[in-house]
C-alpha positions, -999 to +999 in steps of 0.1 A: +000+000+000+032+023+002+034+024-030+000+039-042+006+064-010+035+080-027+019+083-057-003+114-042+010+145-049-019+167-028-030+164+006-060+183+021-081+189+052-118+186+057-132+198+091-155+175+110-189+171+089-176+183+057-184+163+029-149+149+009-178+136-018-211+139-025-244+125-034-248+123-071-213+133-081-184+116-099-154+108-075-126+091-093-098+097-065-086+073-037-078+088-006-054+078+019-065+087+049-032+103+077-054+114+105-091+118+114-122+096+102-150+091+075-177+075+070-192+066+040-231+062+037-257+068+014-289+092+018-317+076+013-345+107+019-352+089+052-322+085+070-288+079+062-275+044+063-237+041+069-221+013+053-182+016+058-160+036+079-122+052+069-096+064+095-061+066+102-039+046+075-072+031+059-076+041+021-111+052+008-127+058-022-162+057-041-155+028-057-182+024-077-175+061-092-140+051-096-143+018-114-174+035-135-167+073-141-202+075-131-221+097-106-227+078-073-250+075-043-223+074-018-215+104+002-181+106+023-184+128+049-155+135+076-165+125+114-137+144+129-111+169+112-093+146+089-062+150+066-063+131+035-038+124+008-055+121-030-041+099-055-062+107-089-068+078-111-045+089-138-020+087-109-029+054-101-039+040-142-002+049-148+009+028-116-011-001-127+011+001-160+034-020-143+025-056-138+033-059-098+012-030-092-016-046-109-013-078-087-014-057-056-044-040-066-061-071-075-051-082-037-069-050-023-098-054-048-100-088-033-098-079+002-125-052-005-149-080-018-141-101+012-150-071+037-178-062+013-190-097+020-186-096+056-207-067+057-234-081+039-234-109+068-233-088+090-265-070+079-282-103+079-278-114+110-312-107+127-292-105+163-280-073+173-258-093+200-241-113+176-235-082+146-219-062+176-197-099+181-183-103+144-176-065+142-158-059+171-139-093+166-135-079+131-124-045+137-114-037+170-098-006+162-131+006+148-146+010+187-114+035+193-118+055+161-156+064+155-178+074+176-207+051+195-236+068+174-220+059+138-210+025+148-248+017+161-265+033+127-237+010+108-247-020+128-287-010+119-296-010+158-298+022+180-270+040+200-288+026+233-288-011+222-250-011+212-242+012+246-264-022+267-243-046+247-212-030+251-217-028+286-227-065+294 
C-alpha cells in the first residue's frame, strides 16, 4: 500500500462534517486517509445508512465512481477533522502500468470484496448481540476510532442497544 501512497501529490483537510464527496457526483480519487475519520453512507431521503468507515492509514474511495466514471449515491463525509492524501486515477492508471502494481491492486480489490462480503453478513444477521460480536472481533480498532452513534447506525440498531451490549 506504500506504493500507491506515494503516488499522491496533494493532501487536504476537511473539518469534522464536511463532505470529501457527494451525493450524485463523480469521485474518481482514492484517498489515503493520515489522521481523522469518514464515513461513508448513502442518503436515502429517510435516514442515512452508513455502510463503511475510513480512519487513520485506511484508504477510501467511491468505488463504484471510480471503477465506473459515473455519478454515485455514496457520500463521504468527515467525522472528525481529517487529513487526507488524494491519488487521482490517472496517478494510479499509470501505476497499474506496471505488472506488480496490478497484482497488488487485484489483492486489495479482493480484500475489499471479502470485507464487502462480511458486511453483507453482518447485515443479515437478525441479532444485534451477535453483529456487535463479528464486528468488534473484526475491527477492533473501529470502537477506538468512531464514535458510538455511527457504529450503532452501521450496525442497523440504535446507540442505546450497542451502549447495553457494550456494557454487558
Amino acid at each position: 500500500m506504500k506504493e500507491i501512497i506515494e503516488l499522491s501529490t496533494k493532501q487536504i483537510t476537511i473539518k469534522r462534517n464536511d463532505f470529501l464527496k457527494v451525493k450524485g457526483s463523480v469521485d474518481t480519487n482514492i484517498y489515503y486517509i493520515e489522521k481523522g475519520s469518514v464515513c461513508v453512507f448513502v442518503d436515502d431521503a429517510e435516514e442515512e445508512q452508513i455502510i463503511r468507515f475510513g480512519y487513520q492509514d485506511n484508504l477510501v474511495v467511491s468505488i463504484d465512481s471510480f471503477l465506473s466514471n459515473q455519478p454515485s449515491n455514496l457520500c463521504i463525509q468527515a467525522i472528525k477533522k481529517t487529513v487526507v492524501k488524494v491519488i487521482t486515477k490517472q496517478q494510479f492508471e499509470t501505476f497499474l502500468s506496471i505488472d506488480a502494481n496490478r497484482i497488488l491492486w487485484t489483492r486489495i480489490l479482493e480484500n475489499l470484496v471479502l470485507q464487502q462480503l462480511e458486511r453483507e453478513i453482518d447485515i443479515l444477521i437478525s441479532s444485534p448481540k451477535e453483529r456487535y460480536q463479528r464486528v468488534l472481533k473484526r475491527s477492533p480498532q473501529l470502537f477506538q476510532e468512531i464514535p458510538e452513534k455511527y457504529i450503532a447506525n452501521y450496525l442497523r440498531m440504535s446507540a442505546e442497544t450497542l451502549s447495553r451490549l457494550k456494557n454487558s
